[in-house]
C-alpha positions as CSV (number, residue, x, y, z in Angstrom):
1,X,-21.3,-4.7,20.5
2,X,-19.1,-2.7,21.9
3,X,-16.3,-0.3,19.7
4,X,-13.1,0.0,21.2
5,X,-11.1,3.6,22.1
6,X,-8.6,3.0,19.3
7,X,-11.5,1.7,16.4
8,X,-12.9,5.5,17.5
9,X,-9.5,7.2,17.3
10,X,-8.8,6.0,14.6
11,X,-12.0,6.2,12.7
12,X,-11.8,10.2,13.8
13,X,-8.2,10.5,12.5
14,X,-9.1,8.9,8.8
15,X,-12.0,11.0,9.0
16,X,-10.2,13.9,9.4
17,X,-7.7,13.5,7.1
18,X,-10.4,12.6,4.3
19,X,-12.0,16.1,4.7
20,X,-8.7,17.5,4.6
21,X,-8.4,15.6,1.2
22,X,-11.7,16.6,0.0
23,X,-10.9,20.3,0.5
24,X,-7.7,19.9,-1.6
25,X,-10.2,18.2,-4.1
26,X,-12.1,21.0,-4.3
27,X,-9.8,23.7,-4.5
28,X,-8.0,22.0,-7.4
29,X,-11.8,21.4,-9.2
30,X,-11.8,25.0,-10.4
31,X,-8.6,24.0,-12.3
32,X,-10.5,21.1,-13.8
33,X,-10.6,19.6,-17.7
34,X,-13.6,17.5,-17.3
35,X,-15.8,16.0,-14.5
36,X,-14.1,13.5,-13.9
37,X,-10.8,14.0,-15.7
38,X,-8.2,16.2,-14.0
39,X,-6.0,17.1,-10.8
40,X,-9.2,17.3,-8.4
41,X,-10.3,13.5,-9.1
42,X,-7.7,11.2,-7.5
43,X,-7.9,13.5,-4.0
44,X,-11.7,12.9,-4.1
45,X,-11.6,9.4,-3.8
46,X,-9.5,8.9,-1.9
47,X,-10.7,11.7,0.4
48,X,-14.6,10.0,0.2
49,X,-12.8,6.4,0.9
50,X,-11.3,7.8,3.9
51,X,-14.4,10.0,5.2
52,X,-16.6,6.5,4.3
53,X,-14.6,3.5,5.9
54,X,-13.2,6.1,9.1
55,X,-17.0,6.5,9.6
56,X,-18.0,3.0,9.5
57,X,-14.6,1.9,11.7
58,X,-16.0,4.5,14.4
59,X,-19.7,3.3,14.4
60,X,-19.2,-0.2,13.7
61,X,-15.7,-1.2,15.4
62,X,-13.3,-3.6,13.9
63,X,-15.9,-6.9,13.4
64,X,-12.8,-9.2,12.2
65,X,-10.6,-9.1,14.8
66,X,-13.1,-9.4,17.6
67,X,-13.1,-13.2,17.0
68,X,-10.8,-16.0,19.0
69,X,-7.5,-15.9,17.7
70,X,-4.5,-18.1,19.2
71,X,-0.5,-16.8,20.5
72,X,0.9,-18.2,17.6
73,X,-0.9,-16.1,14.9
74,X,-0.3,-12.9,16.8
75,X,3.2,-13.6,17.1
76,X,3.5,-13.9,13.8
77,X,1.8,-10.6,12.7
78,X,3.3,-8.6,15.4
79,X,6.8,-10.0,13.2
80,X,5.7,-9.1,10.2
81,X,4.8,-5.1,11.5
82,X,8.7,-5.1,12.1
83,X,10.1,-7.1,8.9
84,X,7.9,-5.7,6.4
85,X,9.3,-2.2,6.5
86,X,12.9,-3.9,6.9
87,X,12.5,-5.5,3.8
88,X,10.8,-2.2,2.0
89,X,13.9,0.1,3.8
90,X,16.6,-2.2,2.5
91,X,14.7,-2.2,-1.0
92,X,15.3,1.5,-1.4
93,X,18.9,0.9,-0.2
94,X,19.5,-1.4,-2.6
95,X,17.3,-0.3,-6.0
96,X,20.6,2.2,-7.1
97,X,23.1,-0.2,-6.6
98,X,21.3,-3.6,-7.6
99,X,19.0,-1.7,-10.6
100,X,15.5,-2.1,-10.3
101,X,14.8,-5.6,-12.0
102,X,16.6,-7.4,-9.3
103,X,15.9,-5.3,-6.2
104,X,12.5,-5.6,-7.5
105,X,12.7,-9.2,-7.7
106,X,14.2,-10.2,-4.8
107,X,12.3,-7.7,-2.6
108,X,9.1,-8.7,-4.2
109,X,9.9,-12.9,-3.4
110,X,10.1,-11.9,0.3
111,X,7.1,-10.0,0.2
112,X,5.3,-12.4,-1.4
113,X,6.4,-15.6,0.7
114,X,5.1,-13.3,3.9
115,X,2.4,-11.4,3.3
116,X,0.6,-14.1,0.9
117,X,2.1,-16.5,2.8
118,X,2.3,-18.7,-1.3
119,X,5.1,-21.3,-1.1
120,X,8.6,-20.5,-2.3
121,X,7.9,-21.6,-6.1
122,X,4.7,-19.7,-6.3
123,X,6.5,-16.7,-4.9
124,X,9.2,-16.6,-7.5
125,X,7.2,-17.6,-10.0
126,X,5.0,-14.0,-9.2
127,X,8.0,-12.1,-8.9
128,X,9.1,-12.4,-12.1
129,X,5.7,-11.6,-13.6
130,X,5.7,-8.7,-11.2
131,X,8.8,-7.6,-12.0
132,X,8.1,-8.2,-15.7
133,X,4.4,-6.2,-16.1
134,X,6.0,-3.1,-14.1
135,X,9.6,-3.1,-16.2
136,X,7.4,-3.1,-19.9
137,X,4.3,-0.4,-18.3
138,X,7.0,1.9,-16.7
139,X,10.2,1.7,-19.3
140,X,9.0,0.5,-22.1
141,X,5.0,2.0,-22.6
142,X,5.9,5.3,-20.2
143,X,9.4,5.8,-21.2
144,X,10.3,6.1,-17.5
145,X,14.4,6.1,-16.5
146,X,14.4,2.9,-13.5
147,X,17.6,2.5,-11.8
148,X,20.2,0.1,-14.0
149,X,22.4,-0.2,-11.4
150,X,25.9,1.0,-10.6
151,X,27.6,-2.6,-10.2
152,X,26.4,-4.0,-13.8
């Protein structure tokens, strides 16, 4: 089977960028706590993930999309490339004026309805859990300040 320019480029790039993250991992291991407690882990990781899968994409290609696929489905990817950050970039816009719990919300309905593609009930019905378990981990358990909102 046959990889494609792009699965390569792209393979080299996360490569690349992974060793660049393993090199920040271990210049920040001498400043370590534990093995695997401290500033060094999280960059390792993430550095190895990268190294791993941008190694695999270059060898082994993308396998999923080489299969038939119809207009219609592409169409509607190629959308949601475009809307996706729209909906992200209006999210920021909105957080300080709307507060977080409903920018939150309503961004997080949207996002659910498109990317999972769950019906308009199931959507809302995630957002509010969502919105929920991230308000009571970041304000309530972490003590973290969250935007209230200028209009309230």
């Amino acid at each position: 089977m046959k990889v494609s320019a792009a699965d390569r480029i792209a393979g080299i790039v996360a490569v690349l960028i992974g060793l660049l993250s393993l090199s920040e991992a271990w210049k920040l291991y001498a400043y370590r706590i534990a093995l695997f407690n401290g500033d060094h882990v999280f960059p390792f990781i993430v550095g190895l993930g990268l190294v791993l899968f941008g190694m695999m994409l270059s060898i082994r290609g993308d396998r999923i999309s080489q299969g038939t696929t119809n207009d219609r489905s592409e169409v509607k990817v190629s959308l949601l490339i475009y809307v996706i950050p729209v909906v992200l970039l209006l999210y920021v816009a909105l957080i300080n004026w709307s507060g977080y719990l409903i920018a939150t919300f309503i961004a997080s309905i949207i996002l659910f309805h498109l990317i999972g593609k769950f019906r308009w009930y199931w959507s809302i019905g995630g957002s509010l859990i969502l919105t929920a378990a991230l308000y009571f981990i970041f304000v309530e358990w972490l003590n973290t300040p969250l935007p209230s909102g200028s209009w309230l």
